[in-house]
N, C-alpha and C positions, 0 to 999 in steps of 0.2 A: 396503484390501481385507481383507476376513474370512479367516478362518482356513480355513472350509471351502470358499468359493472359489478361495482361493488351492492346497488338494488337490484339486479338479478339477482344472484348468489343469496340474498335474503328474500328474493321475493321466492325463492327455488326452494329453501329451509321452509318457509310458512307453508308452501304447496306440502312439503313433502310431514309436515309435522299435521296437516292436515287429513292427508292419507293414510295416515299410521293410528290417527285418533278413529276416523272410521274404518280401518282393518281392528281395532279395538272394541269394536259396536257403538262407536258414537253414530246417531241419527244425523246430526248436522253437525257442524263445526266451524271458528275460525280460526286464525291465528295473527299474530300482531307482532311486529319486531320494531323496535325503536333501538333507534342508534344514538349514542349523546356523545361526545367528545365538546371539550372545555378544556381552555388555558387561563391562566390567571396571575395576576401580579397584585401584591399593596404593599403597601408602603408607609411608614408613618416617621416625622419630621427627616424625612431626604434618606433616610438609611429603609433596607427593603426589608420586609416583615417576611412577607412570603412566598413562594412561589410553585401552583399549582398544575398538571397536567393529567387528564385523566381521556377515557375513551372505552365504552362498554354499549354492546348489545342486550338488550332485556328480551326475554321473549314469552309473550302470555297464551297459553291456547285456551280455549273456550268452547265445552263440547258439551251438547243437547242428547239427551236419551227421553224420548217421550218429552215431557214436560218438566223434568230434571234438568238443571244447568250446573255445571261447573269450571270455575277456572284456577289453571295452575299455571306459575310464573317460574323462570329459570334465568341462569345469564350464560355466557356462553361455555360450550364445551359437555352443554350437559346431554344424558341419552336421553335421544328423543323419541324410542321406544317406550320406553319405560316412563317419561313423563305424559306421552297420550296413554298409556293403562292407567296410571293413578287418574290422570283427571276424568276417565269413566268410570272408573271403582267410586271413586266420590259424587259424578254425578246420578249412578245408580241409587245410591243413599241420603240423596237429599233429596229434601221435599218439592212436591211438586209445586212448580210456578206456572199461574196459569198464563201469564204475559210474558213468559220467557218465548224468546223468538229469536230470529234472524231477520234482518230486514227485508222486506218484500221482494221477489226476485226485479218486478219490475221497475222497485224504484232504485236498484244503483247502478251504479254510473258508468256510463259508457264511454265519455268524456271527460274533460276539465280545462279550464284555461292555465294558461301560462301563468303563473301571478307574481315572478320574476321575484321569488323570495330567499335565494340562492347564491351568497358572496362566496368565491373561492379564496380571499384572502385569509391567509394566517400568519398575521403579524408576529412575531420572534417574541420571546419573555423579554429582551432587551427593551422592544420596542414599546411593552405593556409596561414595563418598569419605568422610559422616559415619560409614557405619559401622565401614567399614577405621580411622578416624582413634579413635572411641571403642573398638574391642576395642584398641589397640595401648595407649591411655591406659591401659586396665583393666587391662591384664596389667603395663605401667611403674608401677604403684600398688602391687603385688604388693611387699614386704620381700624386700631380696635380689637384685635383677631389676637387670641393669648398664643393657640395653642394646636396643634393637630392630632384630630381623633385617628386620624389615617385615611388615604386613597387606595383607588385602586382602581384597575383597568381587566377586560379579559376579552374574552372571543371563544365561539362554540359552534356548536351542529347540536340540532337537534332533527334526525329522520325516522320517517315511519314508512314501517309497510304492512301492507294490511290484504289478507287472501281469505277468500270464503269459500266452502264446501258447495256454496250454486254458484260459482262461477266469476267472483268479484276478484282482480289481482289489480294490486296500486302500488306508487311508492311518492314520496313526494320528500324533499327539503329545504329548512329553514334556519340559514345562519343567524348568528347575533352579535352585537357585541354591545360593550359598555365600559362607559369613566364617570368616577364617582370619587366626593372627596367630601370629610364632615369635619369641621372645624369648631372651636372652641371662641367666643369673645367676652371680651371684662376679667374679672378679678375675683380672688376670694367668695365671700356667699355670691356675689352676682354673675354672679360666670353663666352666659347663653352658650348653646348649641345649635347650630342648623347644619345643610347638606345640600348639594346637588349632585344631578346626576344627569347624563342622557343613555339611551339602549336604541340600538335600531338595528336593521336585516342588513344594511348592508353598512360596512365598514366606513365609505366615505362620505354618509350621510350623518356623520355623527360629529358633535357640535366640537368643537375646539378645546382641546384640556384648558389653554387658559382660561376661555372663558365660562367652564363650567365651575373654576376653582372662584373665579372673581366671584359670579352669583353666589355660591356658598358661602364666602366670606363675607358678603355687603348684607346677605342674609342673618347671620349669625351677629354681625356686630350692630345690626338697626335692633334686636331683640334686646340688648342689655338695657339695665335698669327698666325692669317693669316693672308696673303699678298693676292693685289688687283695684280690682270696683265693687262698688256695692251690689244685692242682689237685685234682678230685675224681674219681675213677672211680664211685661212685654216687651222685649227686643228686638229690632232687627238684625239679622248675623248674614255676614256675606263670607259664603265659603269661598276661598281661594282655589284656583284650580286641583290644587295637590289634594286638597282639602276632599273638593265637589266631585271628585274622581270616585270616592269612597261613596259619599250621597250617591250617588248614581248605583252604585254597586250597592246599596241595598236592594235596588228596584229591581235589578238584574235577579238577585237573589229571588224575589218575592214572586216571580215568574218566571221560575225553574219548576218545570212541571214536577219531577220526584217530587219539590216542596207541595204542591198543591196536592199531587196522588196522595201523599201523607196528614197533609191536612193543616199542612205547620208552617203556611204562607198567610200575612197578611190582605192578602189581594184573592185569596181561594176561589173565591164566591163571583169577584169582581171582574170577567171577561164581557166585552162590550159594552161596558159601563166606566164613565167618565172614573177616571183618579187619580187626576193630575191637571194641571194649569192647561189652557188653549196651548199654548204655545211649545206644549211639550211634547215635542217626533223624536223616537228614539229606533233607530236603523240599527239593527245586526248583518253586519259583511262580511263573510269568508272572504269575497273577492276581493279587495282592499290589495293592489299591488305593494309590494313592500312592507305589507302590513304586519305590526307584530304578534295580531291574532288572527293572521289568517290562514286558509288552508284550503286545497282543490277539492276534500272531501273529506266526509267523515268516519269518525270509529266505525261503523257499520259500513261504508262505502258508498254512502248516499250524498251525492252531490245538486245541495241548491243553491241559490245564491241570495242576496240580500232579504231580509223580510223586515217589514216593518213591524216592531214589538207592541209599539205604543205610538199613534195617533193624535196629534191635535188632544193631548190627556186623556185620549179613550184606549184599554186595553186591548190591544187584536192578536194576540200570542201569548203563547208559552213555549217555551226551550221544551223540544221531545225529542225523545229515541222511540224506537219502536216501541218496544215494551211499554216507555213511559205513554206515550201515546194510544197506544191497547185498553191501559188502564183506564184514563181519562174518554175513553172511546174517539179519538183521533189517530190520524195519521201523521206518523216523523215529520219532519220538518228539516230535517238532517243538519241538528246540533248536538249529536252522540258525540261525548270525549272520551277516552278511554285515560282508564288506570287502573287500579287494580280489579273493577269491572267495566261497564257501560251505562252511563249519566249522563243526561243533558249541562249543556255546558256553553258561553256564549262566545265568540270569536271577537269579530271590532266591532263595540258598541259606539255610536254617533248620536251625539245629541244635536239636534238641530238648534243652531246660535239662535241667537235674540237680536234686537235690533240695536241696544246701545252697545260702547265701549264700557271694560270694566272702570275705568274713569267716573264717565256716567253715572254708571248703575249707582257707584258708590256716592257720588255725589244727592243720586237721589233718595237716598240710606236717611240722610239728616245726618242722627245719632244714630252708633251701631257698634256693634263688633267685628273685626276683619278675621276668620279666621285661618291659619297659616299650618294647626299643625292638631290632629286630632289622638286622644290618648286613651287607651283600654277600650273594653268590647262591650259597652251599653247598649247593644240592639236587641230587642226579642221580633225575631222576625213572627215569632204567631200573633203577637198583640200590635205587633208596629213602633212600641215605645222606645223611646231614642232618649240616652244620657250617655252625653260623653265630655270627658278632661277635656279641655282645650284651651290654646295660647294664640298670639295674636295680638294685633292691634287695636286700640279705640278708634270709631270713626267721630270725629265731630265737626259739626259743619260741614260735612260732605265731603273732609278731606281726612289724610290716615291722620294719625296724632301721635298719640305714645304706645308703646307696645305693653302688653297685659298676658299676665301668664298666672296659672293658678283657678281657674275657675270651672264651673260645669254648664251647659247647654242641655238644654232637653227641650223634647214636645214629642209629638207620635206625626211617624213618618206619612200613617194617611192625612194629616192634616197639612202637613208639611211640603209635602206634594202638590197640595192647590194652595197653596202661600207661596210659590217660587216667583221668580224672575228673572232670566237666563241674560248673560251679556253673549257679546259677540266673538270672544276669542277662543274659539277651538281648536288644540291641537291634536292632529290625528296621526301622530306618531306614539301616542297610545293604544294601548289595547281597548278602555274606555279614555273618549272622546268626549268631556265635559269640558265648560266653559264658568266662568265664576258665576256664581247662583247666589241671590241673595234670599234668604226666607224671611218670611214678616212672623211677629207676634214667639219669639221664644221665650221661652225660661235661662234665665244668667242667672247663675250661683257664685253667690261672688263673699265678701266680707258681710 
């Protein structure tokens, strides 16, 4: 069966689980079908570890009585009578929400572009297995390199379709795939680990088993024999992009309206107001062709396109859904995700590059920390404070030096914000789009 009939047939179940929830007495309603299919292969030292195939329907309804909402979730096969009565029997007896809604009839979407996020390829377990088996070879070639943690390769669908009770019907899809391999170098106590990896939408935009195995390998073996440093009350620390992906993803975080509706954002207070460097434009795109977070519309079926989050360092956004938006007395913005309810949530975040290479940047570090690899969850997003493990390189003289493993970083992320300075390498086959960031004045816990 094709692709596009196989989203009738579900976009038909959502209509008709819809109609069944209001022959039930629900006031409004929606419903949501996601499709996931995934294959998979790993592999560890050239013999195959595993090998997976899976393929399910979920399906969530969401039905309003007055100011009552509730949602019930199923997977297939199940009655879809009897799951729209429970989900009004439950939303009969739950409390009233006064921002419970549906998104405004006028704001969803009539439209959507193309955004060409759709491979029909589905490579064989053979064909997952030779590449899991060549990235793990490529990186065991690597000088240095003991041992193999294991690889692995796969490919998937992830679709959704989404119908509302005023009139919204969608469906849209988004393939995946990915090679990954994590290796071991040195000996006895010194033994490093690193990894790489690439993921994208469509199958033959995706980097080369060899050479994702080599990066991992040339990775893992510049890490061995590291050195502890003493502690430092001012440092400069230059996140590496793997690194600066996460940095960024606090900020994401911190201007996630639910966080602010709740109170539990460092930034609450702070919309039109500087807090962050000149130089910091951070673009949210559903449109992003091929993009790994993109999407025609959203949970609700509200289709907008790019918005600018953050400014030249000044705040202009928050991620809304309706509701959250109600709250805060705004309107959606339509970055509703769905899962087990409706929350704001970001697509492709874009960091606008800086004007040096990370070369540069690092060069003009002096002394510093390169970091490559961050460890445990030291954020308090209500206060902003930032402590986390981390491993890595010395900078000295402007250039990398020895790698350093064993220490802790800290500062609070509003200061850390206007301490940055962004290099120029973006790559936007992430979902966040960050470039190596260096911060001035940290805390190193070191010996």
């Amino acid at each position: 069966m094709n692709q596009s009939r196989q989203n009738e047939g579900l976009l038909s179940t959502a209509e008709r689980l819809i109609g069944r929830a209001r022959a039930a007495g629900a006031d409004q309603a929606d419903a949501l079908v996601v499709r996931r299919k995934s294959r998979s292969a790993s592999v560890r030292n050239g013999a195959v570890e595993n090998t997976e195939s899976s393929e399910a329907d979920e399906f969530s309804l969401r039905v309003f009585v007055g100011q009552r909402v509730a949602v019930v979730q199923a997977g297939q096969g199940a009655d879809e009578a009897a799951l729209a009565e429970r989900a009004v029997a439950m939303a009969r007896v739950s409390p009233e929400d006064p921002h419970a809604c549906l998104a405004d009839a006028a704001m969803l979407a009539k439209s959507w572009p193309d955004l060409d996020l759709f491979d029909a390829t589905e490579p064989p377990a053979e064909s997952l297995i030779e590449a899991a088996k060549e990235a793990e070879a490529a990186a065991l070639e690597v000088p240095g390199v003991a041992s193999s943690i294991g690889a692995g390769a796969g490919a998937g669908l992830f679709g959704m379709v989404l119908a509302t009770s005023h009139g919204f019907s969608g469906a849209f899809e988004r393939s995946g795939f990915s090679r990954s391999v994590s290796v071991i170098a040195g000996s006895g106590a010194k033994m490093e680990r690193d990894y790489d990896f690439d993921s994208r939408v469509f199958f033959g935009d995706l980097d080369p088993a060899r050479e994702i195995g080599r990066r991992a390998g040339e990775r893992a073996a510049a890490r061995v024999n590291p050195r502890r440093v003493k502690t430092l009350s001012n440092v400069n620390v230059v996140f590496d992009p793997r690194a600066s992906r996460g940095l960024i993803g606090h900020l994401v975080s911190a201007i996630n309206g639910a966080a602010v509706a709740r109170k539990t954002s460092f930034l609450k207070d702070r919309m039109d107001q500087k807090i962050a460097i000149d130089g910091l434009t951070l673009v949210d795109d559903p449109f992003v062709r091929r993009g790994s977070g993109s999407r025609p519309f959203d949970g609700e079926g509200v289709s907008v396109g790019p918005l600018v989050m953050v400014e030249d360092g000044v705040l202009k956004q928050w991620y809304l859904t309706t509701s959250v938006g109600r709250e805060l007395g705004l309107a959606t913005n339509g970055r509703a995700g769905r899962g087990s309810g409706v929350s704001p949530s970001s697509t492709n975040v874009i960091v606008a590059p800086g004007r040096q290479t990370p070369k540069e940047l690092i060069a003009s570090v002096g002394t510093g920390f390169y970091v490559t690899e961050l460890i445990g969850h030291g954020v308090n997003q209500v206060t902003g404070e930032y402590s986390r493990g981390a491993s890595g390189f010395w900078i000295e003289n402007g250039e990398i030096s020895h790698p350093v493993s064993e220490v802790t970083i800290a500062s609070n992320l509003k200061d850390m914000f206007k301490r940055m300075v962004l290099a120029d390498d973006i790559d936007p086959k992430y979902s966040i789009a960050a470039p190596t960031i260096a911060v001035e004045g940290m805390t190193l816990a070191g010996d």
